[in-house]
VOGU-3710 file (C-alpha; in Angstrom, 3 decimals, decimal comma):
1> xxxxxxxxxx> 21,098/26,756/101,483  21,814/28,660/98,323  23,991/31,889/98,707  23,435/35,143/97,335  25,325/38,336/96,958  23,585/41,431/96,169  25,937/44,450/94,925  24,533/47,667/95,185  26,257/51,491/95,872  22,842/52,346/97,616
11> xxxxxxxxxx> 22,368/50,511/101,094  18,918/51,397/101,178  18,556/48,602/98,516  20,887/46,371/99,882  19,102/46,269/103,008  15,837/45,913/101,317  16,941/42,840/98,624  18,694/41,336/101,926  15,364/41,257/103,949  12,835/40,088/100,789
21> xxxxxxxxxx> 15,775/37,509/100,178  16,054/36,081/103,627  12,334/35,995/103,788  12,248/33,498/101,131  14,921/31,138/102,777  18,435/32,163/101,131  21,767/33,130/102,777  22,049/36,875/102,072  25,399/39,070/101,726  25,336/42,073/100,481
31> xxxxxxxxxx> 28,270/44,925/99,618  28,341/48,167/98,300  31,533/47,992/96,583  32,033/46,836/93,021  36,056/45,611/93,582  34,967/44,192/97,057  32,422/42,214/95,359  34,911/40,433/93,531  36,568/39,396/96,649  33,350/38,276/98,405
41> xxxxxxxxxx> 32,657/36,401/95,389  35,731/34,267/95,491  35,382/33,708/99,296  31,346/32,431/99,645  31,011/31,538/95,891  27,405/32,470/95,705  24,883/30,734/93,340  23,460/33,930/91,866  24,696/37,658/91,874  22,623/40,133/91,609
51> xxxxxxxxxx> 24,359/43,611/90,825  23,379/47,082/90,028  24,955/48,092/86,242  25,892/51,886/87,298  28,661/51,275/90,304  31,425/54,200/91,452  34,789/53,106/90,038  34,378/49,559/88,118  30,625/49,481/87,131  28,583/45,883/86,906
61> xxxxxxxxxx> 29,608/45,092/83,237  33,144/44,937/84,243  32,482/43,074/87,341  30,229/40,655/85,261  33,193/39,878/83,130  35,490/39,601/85,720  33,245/37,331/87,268  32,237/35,246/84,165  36,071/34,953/83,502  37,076/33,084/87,380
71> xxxxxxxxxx> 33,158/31,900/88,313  31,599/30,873/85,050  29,070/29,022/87,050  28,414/31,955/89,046  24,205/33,227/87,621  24,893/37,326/87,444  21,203/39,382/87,760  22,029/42,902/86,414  19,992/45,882/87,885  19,572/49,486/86,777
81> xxxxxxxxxx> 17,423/52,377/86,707  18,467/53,681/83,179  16,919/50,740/80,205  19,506/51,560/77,616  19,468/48,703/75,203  23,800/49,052/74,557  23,973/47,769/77,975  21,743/45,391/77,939  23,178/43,391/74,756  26,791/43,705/76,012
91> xxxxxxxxxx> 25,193/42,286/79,733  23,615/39,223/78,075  26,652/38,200/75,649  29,129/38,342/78,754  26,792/35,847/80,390  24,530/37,990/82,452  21,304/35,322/83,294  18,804/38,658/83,291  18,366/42,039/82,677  16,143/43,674/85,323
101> xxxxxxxxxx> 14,711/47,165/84,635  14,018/49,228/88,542  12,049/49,059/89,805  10,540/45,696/89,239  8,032/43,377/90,777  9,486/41,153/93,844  7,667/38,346/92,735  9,549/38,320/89,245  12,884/39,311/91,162  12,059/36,104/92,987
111> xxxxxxxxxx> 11,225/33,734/90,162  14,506/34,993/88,264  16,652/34,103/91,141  14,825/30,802/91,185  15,450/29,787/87,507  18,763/30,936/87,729  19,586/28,462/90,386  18,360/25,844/88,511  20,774/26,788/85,185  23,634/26,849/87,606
121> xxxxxxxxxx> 22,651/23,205/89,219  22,491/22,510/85,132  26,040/22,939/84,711  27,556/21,791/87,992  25,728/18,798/88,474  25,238/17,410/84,323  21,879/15,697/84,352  21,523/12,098/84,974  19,154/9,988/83,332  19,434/6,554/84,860
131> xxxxxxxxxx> 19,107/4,985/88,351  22,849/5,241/89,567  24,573/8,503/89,080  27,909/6,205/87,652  29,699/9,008/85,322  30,310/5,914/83,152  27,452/4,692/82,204  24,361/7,025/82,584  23,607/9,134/79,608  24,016/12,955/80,164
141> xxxxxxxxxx> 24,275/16,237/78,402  27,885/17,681/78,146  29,544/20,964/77,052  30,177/24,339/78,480  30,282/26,607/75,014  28,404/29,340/74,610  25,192/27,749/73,068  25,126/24,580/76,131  25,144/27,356/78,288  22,311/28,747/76,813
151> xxxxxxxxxx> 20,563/25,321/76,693  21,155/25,016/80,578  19,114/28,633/80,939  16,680/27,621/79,035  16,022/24,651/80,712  16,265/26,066/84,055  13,342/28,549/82,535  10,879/26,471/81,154  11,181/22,716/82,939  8,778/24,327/85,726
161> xxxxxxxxxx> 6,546/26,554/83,433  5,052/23,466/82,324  4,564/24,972/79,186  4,872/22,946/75,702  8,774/22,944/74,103  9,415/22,675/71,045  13,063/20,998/70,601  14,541/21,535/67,218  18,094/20,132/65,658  20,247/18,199/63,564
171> xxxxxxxxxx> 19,932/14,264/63,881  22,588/13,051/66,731  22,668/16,360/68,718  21,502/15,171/71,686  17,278/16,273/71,458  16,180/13,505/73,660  18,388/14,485/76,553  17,360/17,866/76,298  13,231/16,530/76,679  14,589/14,452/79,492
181> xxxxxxxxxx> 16,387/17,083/81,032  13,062/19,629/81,399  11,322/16,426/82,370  13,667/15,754/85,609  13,295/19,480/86,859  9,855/19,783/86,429  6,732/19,287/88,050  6,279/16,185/86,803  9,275/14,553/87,423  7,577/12,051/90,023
191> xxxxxxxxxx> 5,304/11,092/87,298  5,768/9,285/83,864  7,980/9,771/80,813  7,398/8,358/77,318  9,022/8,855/74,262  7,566/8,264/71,121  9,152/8,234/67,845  6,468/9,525/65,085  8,946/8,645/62,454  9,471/4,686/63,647
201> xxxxxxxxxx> 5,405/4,117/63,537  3,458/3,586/60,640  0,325/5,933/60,797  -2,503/4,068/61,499  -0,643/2,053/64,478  0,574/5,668/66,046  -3,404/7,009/66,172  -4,278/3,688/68,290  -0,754/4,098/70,398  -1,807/7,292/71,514
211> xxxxxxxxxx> -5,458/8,203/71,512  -6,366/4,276/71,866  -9,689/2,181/70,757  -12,880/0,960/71,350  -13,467/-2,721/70,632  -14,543/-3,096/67,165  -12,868/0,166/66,228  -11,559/-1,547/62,884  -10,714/-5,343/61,711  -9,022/-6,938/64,734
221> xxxxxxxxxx> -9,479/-4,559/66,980  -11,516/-7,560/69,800  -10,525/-5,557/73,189  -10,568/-1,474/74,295  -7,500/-0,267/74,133  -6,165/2,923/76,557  -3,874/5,291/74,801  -1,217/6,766/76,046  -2,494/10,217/76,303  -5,051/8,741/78,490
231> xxxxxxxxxx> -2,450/6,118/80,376  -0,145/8,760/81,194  -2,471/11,524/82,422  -0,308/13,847/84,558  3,169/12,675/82,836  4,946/13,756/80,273  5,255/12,487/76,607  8,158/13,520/74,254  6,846/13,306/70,512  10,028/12,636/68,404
241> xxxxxxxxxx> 10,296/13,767/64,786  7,394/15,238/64,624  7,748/16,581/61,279  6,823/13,168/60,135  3,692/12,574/61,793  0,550/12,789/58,991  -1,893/15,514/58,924  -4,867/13,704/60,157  -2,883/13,256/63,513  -1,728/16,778/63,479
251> xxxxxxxxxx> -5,681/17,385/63,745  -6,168/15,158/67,042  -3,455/16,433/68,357  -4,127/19,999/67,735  -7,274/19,131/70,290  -5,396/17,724/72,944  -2,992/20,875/72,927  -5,737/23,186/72,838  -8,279/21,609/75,081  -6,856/18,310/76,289
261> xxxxxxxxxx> -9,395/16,438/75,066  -9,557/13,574/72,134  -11,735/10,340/71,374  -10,671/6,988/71,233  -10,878/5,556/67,203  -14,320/4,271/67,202  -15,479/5,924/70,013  -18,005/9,028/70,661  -17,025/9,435/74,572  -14,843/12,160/74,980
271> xxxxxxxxxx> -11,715/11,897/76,952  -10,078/14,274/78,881  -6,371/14,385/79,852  -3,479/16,042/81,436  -0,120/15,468/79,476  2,871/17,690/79,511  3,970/17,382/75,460  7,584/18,114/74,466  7,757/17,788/70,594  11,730/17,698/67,850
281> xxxxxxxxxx> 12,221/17,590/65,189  15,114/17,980/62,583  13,107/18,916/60,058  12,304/22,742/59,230  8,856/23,203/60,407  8,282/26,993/59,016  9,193/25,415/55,308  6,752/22,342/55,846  3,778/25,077/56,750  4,377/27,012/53,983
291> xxxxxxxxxx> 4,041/23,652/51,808  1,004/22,631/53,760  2,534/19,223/55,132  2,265/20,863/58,647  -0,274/22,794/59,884  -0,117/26,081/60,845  -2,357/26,387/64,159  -0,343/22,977/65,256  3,439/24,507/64,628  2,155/27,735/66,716
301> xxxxxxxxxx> 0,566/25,270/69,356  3,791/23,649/69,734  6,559/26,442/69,418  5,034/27,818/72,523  9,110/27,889/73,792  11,442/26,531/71,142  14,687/25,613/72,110  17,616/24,580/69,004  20,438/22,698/69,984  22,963/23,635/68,636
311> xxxxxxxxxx> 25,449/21,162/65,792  28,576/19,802/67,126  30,311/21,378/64,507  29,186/24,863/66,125  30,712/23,929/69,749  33,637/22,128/69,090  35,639/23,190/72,379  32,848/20,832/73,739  34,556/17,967/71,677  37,509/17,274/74,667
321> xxxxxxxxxx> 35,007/16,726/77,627  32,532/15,116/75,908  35,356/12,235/74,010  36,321/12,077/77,946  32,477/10,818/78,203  32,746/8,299/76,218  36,228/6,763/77,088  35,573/6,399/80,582  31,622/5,111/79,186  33,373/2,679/76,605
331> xxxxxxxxxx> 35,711/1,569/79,106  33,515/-0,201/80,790  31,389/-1,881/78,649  34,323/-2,733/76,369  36,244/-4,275/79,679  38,913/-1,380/78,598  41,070/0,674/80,916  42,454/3,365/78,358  43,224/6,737/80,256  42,368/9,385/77,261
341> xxxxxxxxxx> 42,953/11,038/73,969  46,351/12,934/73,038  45,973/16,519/71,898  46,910/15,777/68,678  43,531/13,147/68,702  41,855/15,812/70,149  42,801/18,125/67,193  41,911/15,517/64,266  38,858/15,110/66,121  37,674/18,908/66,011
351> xxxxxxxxxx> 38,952/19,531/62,357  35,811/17,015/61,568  32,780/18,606/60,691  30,685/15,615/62,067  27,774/15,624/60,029  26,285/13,100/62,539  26,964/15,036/65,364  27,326/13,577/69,088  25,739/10,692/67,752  28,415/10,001/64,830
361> xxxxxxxxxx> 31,685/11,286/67,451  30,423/8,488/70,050  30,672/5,595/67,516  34,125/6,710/65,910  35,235/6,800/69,432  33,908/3,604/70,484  35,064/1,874/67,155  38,533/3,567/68,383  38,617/2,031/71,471  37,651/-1,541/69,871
371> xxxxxxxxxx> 41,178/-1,236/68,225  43,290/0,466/70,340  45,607/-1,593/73,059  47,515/1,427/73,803  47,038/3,674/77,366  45,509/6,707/75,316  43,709/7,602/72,491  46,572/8,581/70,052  45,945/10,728/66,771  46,640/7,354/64,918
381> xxxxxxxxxx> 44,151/5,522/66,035  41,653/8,145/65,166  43,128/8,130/61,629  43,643/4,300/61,197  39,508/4,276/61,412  37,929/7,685/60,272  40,398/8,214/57,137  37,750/9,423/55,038  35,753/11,193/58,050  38,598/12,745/59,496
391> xxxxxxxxxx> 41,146/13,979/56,625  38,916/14,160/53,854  36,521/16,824/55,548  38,663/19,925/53,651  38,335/17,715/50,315  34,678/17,351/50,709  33,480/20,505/51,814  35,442/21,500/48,434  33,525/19,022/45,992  30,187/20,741/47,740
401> xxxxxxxxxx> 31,524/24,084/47,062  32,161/23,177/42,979  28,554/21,935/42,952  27,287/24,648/43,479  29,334/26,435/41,545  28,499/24,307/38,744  24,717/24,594/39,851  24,522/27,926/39,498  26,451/28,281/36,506  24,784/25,477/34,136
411> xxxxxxxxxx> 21,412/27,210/35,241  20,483/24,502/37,007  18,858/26,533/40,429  15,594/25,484/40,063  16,806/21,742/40,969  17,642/22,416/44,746  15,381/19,056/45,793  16,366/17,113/43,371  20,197/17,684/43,658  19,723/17,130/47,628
421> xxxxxxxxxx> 17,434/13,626/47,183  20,326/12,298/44,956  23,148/12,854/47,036  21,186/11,531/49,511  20,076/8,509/48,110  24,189/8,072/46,238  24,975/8,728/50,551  22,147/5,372/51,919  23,292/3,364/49,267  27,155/3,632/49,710
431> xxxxxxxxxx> 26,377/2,978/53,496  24,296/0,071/52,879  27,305/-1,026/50,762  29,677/-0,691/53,431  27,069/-1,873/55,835  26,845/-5,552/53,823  23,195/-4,901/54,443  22,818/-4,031/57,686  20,715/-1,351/58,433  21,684/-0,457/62,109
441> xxxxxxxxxx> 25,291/-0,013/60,868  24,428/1,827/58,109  22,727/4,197/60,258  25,747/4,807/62,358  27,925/5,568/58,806  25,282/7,763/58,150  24,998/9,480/61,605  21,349/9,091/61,609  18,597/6,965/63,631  17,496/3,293/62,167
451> xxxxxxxxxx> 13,870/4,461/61,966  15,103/7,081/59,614  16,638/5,271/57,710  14,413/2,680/57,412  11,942/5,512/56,416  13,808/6,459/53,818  14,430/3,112/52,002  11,177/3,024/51,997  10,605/5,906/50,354  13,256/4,668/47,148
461> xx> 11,056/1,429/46,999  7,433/2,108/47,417
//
């Protein structure tokens, strides 16, 4: 049974939160003091808090960050009779889950203590994705910076609204997870999950995947064929790079999101269907509308609740716990038994930028661990493998910064594209270099997926 504390200097609303509390099944305590609250905290180690901001003596912000500093975990609901937006702010950036304005509606009171339970089982039990629950080799999300946190509330928030999400970051920041993780605390999560990467599938083969087709839809087509909007009616489907799907699927899909509804190629019947659809992308959707290769109604459709995941680069005290991920992941499928990573590893490790992210930090550390016969990771193992990744970073960032010195100063500003397609293309072909050729290593150099690069040598040699 899930605890909470309710911390008010009135005991008429004590008494009141404690009865509409118990009535919905959760161990109640309540206390009127603000220093005794810290006290109970420590002792029953509630799951939420919820607190009144104006308290005799030390008032709720300084209890929050008392709280926030020993309980982390702990999901504080702030209270108060007086909406002054100061407050507010400095209650959300110390960690507060929500900001309630009295008096307010049970029912939301309710809901809020709800979702904040399900943020806190974010971060104390990390989401599993597979079968068995072996830290070693299911995939999870990992981190406890600021912006993680702020994934786990988000996720706690929407996974039940059954609302469409729209998931938007960097290649190799962990997207998928995030999809998964809103699919395994939702309504659905006794139904099915499909992911489907728009980028990996040429056009005409992704409208038959997903809306199907009747026989003699097109030239080979001798059988019906049931898409997978209509085969997983009542699941969920995660769309992958989205940005790359064409504009004449952007229309069908449009009509599923507004009505459910679609027709199979060929066919006049129309189908109806109930799919949960959680859409990424790394691309920047708001630039692609204004250029009319995405459509407007279908970006607003989809960023019904957007969540961005933050770059690796912007959480780097994440870098430890999630490098002790991997070893203990690595360890096992490489028949290893190293124990861990020195601090100075740890140190080269978050002076890295990591263009690739997650993604690009799990291969250096399983290319690492390849080498390395030693009991822990040591700073010159890191070094011996990522030279360039790893103590170039400063040099790099510094050739960037004369280019666009030089950019601006030859006149050259009106060649933003065509300065970025270059380096990129100079980038694809040094991996593919280094690769010999192969394009699933090359991808890992490059800290992006196969199917995007694949996409984009296609793109040099049309």
């Amino acid at each position: 049974m899930n605890k909470i504390l309710v911390v008010d200097d009135q005991k008429i609303v004590c008494y009141s939160l404690q009865r509409l509390l118990q009535s919905e099944g959760y161990d109640v305590s309540t206390i009127t003091s603000s220093k005794e609250a810290l006290k109970i905290a420590d002792k029953i180690k509630p799951s939420v808090i919820v607190m009144d901001v104006r308290m005799p003596g030390m008032d709720g912000i300084e209890v929050l960050k008392k709280i926030k500093e020993t309980q982390p975990k702990i999901q504080v609901i702030m209270m108060t009779a007086f909406s002054t937006t100061e407050k507010a702010i400095q209650a959300i950036k110390l960690g507060a889950y929500e900001y309630l304005l009295k008096p307010f509606d049970n029912n939301a009171l309710i809901t809020c203590i709800k979702n904040a339970i399900k943020a806190k089982e974010m971060m104390e039990k990390v989401v599993f994705f597979k079968d068995s629950e072996d830290y070693s080799s299911a995939e999870r999300i990992i981190g406890k910076s600021t912006g993680m946190l702020e994934i786990y509330k988000q996720i706690g928030r929407v996974a039940p609204a059954d609302t469409t999400v729209l998931i938007t970051g960097e290649s190799g920041t962990g997207k998928e997870l995030i999809a998964r993780a809103i699919y395994n605390y939702s309504k659905r999560a006794n139904k099915s999950f499909l992911t489907i990467n728009c980028a990996a599938i040429p056009e005409q083969l992704l409208e038959s995947e997903l809306f199907g087709y009747e026989r003699g839809a097109f030239t080979g087509a001798d059988f019906k064929r049931i898409g997978k909007f209509e085969q997983y009616n009542g699941g969920t489907i995660f769309l992958d790079e989205i940005g790359d799907m064409s504009t004449q699927l952007q229309s069908k899909l449009l009509r599923v999101l507004q009505d459910g509804s679609f027709q199979r190629l060929g066919g006049t019947d129309t189908i109806k269907t109930d799919v949960r659809i959680i859409a990424a992308t790394n691309k920047n959707l708001e630039e692609m509308v204004k250029k009319g290769t995405f459509r407007e109604d279908l970006y607003y459709r989809l960023n019904v609740v957007r969540i961005d995941v933050p770059p690796l680069r912007e959480r780097k005290e994440d870098i430890k716990e999630i490098v002790s991920y991997f070893i203990q992941r690595f360890n096992k499928k490489l028949g290893k038994d190293i124990k861990g990573i020195t601090t100075g590893a740890i140190q080269r490790l978050e002076e890295n930028s990591w263009p690739g992210n997650v993604r690009e930090l799990e291969n250096t550390i399983e290319k690492t661990m390849v080498f390395c016969n030693a009991d822990y990771l040591s700073q010159e193992c890191c070094e011996q493998l990522q030279p360039q990744t790893v103590k170039s970073c400063a040099s790099v960032e510094g050739a960037i910064a004369n280019l666009v010195e030089a950019v601006f100063k030859d006149g050259c500003v009106g060649m933003f594209q065509d300065i970025v397609n270059k380096v990129e293309k100079n980038m694809i072909r040094k991996a593919m270099e280094l690769a010999k050729g192969n394009q699933v290593h090359a991808a890992r150099l490059l800290g992006i997926s196969r199917n995007t690069l694949r996409r984009k040598l296609g793109e040099d040699n049309p």
